[in-house]
C-alpha positions, 0 to 999 in steps of 0.5 A, a space after each residue: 745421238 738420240 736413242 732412236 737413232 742409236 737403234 737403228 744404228 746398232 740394230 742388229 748388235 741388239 738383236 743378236 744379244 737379246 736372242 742370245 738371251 731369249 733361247 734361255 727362256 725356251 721351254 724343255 725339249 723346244 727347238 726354235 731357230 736364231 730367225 725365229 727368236 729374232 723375227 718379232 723382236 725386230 718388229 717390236 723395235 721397228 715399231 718402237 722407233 716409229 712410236 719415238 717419232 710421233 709427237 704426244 701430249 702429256 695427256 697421250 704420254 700418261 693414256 700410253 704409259 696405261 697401255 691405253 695410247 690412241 695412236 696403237 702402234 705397239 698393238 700389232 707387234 705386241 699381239 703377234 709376239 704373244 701368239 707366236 710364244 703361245 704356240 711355241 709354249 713360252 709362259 707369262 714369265 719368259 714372255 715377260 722376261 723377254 721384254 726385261 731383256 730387249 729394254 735392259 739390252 737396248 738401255 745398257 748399250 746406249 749407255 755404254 756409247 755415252 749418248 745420253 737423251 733422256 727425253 728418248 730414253 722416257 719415249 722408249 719405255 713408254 713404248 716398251 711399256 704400252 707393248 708389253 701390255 699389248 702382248 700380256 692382255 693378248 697371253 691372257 685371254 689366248 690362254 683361257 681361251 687354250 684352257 677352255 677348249 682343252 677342258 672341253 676337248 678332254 671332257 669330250 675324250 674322257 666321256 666315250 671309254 667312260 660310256 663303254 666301261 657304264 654300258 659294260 658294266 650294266 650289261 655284265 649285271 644282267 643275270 645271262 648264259 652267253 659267256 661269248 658276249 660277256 667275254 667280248 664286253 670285259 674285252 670292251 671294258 679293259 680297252 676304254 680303261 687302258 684308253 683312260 689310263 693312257 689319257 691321265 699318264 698324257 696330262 701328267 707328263 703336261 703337267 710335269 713339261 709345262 712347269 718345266 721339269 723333264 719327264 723320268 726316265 729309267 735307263 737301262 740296256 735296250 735295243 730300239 728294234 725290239 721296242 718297236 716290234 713290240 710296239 708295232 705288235 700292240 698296234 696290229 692287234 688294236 689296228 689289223 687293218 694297217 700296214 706297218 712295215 720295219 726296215 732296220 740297218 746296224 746296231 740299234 742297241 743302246 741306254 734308253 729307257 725303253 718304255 717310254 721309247 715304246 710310248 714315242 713309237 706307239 704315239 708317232 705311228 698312231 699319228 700316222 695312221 690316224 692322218 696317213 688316209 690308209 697308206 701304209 706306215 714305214 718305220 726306218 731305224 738306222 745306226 748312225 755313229 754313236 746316234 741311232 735314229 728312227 723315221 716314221 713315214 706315211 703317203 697321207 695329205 701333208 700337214 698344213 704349212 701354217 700348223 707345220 711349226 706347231 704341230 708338237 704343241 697340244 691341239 695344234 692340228 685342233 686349232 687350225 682346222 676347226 676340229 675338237 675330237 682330241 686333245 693331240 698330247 701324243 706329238 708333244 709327249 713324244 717330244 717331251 720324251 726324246 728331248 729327255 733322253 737328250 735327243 732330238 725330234 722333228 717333222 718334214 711334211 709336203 704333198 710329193 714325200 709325204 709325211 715323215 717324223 725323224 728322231 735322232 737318240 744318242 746312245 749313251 746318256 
């Protein structure tokens, strides 16, 4: 049997042991489906067959070994592969681990039902190969282009409260006896410093997530209620025009680190308030057997479908509409935070319920 027809023939027994493989590539905190790690693999071998069934000349043998064939079949699937473990934030390395796992399952499977055509088996490396190159030329440049913008949009953050504690500053050294308005400008000057401190403490918990560590975490006995009190207190004092409303049911106490618990509310409300359009904000925190879980609801526009899968991943709502006014850490720091206290976290959204963020803690460790 040739190699080509010995994938479509054991097609899915390839995809299945490469998923398998695939979801232990998956960034902390990441939740991807079975479907969803599977989708472009099966383009990918798709692709690969039909490639194998094209007629090349040594000359177009030795251009698609380079990644440099003429007919393109691979370019396709291997470009929406690497966007997909882009958005999903997969590194260089486990999208280049993917494909040293869909060649060596494929190859080892062949091999163990004893068929043996050589001249496939070279058709079906090239083919690997020329897609592996597609979708790593795809990585870098989608990549620099990420860190651009998220170099520009952080410059653009950091440049507001950096003006408001210059322009503090210069009016505190102008000799003057209104110790009102001095009084509000150091107010003015210890908010855009906090403002700061909380944008570094953000690109630090990146830094640590992306090279794959989980953040620290100091456990203690905490109750989630009284987190989110104090939490929806900061919140009305920077915020009074918003309407929070706490709803509570059962024992909400458990073995959490409650700071950081306090920055998931803080970020998850903040984010409904920014895009609730002025609806109001419920927070719902139920006991649920040895989880506790807490839902944060706004009436605002939905999310758009094509972010919805992204939305925990830094300027995902950037990206899709355009805009550049933050850099978005707020989702992905939540994530990176239930996802250390071995939680989960995720996101339902349409124009009938409107938006609503639910996270599930277990309460012991």
């Amino acid at each position: 049997m040739s190699l080509s027809g010995f994938i479509r023939g054991h097609h899915e027994e390839i995809i299945s042991e490469f998923a398998l493989f695939a979801k232990t590539l998956m960034p902390p905190g990441l939740e991807m489906t079975e479907a969803e790690l599977r989708d472009h693999a099966e383009d990918i071998l798709t692709a690969v067959v039909q490639d194998m069934s094209i007629a090349q000349s040594p000359e177009e043998q030795s251009l698609k070994s380079r990644g440099r064939g003429a007919a393109k079949t691979m370019e396709s699937s291997g470009t929406l592969h690497a966007d997909d473990r882009i958005q999903h934030g997969f590194t260089f390395r486990a999208v280049l681990a993917e494909f040293r796992a869909l060649r060596a399952t494929v190859l080892r499977l062949y091999e163990k039902s004893g068929e043996s055509d050589l001249i496939d088996v070279r058709r079906f490396n090239e083919a690997i190969d020329e897609t592996m190159t597609e979708s790593m030329d795809r990585f870098a440049v989608q990549t620099d282009l990420f860190r651009d913008q998220f170099i520009g949009v952080l410059s653009h953050d950091l440049r507001t409260p950096l003006g408001a504690v210059t322009a503090g500053a210069a009016l505190l050294a102008v000799p003057e006896d209104h110790p009102e308005r001095r009084g509000r400008v150091v107010t003015r000057i210890m908010n855009s410093a906090q403002r700061m401190e909380r944008m570094i403490g953000d690109l630090l918990d990146l830094t640590r997530t992306r090279l794959g560590g989980s953040l620290p975490l100091t456990r203690r006995p905490a109750d989630l209620q009284q987190v989110c009190e104090e939490a929806m207190m900061e919140i009305r004092a920077g915020q009074p025009d918003a309407v929070l409303q706490l709803q509570v049911s059962g024992d909400l106490r458990g073995e959490w680190d409650a700071d950081r618990l306090g920055q998931v509310v803080s970020n998850l409300v903040g984010n409904a308030i920014q895009h609730g359009n002025g609806t109001p904000i419920t927070l719902t925190g139920q006991e649920q057997g040895n989880l506790v879980t807490l839902t944060v609801h706004n009436a605002g526009p939905p999310i758009p479908p094509e972010v919805l899968p992204y939305v925990f991943e830094p300027l995902a709502r950037g990206r899709a509409e355009g805009a550049s006014h933050s850099i978005g850490l707020g989702l992905f720091i939540a994530r990176a935070i239930v996802s250390a206290h071995g939680g989960h976290i995720h996101v339902s959204s349409s124009t009938d319920t409107g938006t609503t963020f639910t996270i599930a803690l277990p309460k012991a460790e």
